[in-house]
C-alpha positions as CSV (number, residue, x, y, z in Angstrom):
1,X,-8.0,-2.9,-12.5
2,X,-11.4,-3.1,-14.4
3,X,-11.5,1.0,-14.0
4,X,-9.2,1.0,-16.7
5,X,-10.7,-1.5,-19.4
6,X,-12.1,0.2,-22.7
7,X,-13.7,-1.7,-25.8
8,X,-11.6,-3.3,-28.1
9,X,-9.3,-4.3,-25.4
10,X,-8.0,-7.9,-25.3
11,X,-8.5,-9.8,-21.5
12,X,-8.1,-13.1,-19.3
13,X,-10.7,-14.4,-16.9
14,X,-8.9,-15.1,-13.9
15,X,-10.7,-18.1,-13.3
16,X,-11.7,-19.7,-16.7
17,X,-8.1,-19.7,-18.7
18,X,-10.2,-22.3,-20.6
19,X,-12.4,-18.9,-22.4
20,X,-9.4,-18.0,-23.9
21,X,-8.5,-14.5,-24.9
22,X,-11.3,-12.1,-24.8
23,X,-12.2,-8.4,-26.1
24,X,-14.0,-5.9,-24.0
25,X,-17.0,-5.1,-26.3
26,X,-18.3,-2.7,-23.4
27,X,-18.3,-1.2,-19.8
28,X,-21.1,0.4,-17.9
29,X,-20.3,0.6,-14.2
30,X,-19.2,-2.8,-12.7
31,X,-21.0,-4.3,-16.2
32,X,-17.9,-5.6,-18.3
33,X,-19.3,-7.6,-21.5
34,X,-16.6,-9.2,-23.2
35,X,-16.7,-11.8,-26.2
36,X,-14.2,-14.6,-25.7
37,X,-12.7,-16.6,-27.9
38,X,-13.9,-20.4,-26.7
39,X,-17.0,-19.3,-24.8
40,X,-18.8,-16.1,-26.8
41,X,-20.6,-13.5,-25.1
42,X,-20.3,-13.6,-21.2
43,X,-21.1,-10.0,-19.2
44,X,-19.3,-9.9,-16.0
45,X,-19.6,-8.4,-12.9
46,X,-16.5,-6.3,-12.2
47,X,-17.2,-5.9,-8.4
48,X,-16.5,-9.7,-8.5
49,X,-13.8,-10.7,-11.0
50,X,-11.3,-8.4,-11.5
51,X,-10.0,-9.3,-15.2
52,X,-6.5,-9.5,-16.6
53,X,-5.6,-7.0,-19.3
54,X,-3.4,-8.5,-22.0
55,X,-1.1,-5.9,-23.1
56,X,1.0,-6.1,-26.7
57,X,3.3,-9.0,-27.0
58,X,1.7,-10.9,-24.3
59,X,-1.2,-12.6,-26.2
60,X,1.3,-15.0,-28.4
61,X,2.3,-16.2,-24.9
């Protein structure tokens, strides 16, 4: 699913719900930095946590 994530769009962690929402600022390879709401900057590992777009209409849930 990370194949598919572009900057600018809005994702879950999977395993920190606690981060918040967060937008892809960039993706080189399995390299997915995304800036979170409630924990900033993280860069993750795509060949380890497979993130969860958010599409339209789902963030206000």
């Amino acid at each position: 699913m990370n194949s598919i994530l572009e900057p600018g769009m809005i994702v879950r962690h999977p395993g920190q719900p606690d981060w918040g929402l967060g937008q892809v600022q960039s993706r080189v390879g399995d390299r997915i930095t995304v800036n979170f709401e409630h924990q900033g900057k993280v860069v993750i590992d795509g060949r380890v946590i497979s993130l969860q777009p958010v599409w339209s209409g789902e963030a206000e849930a």
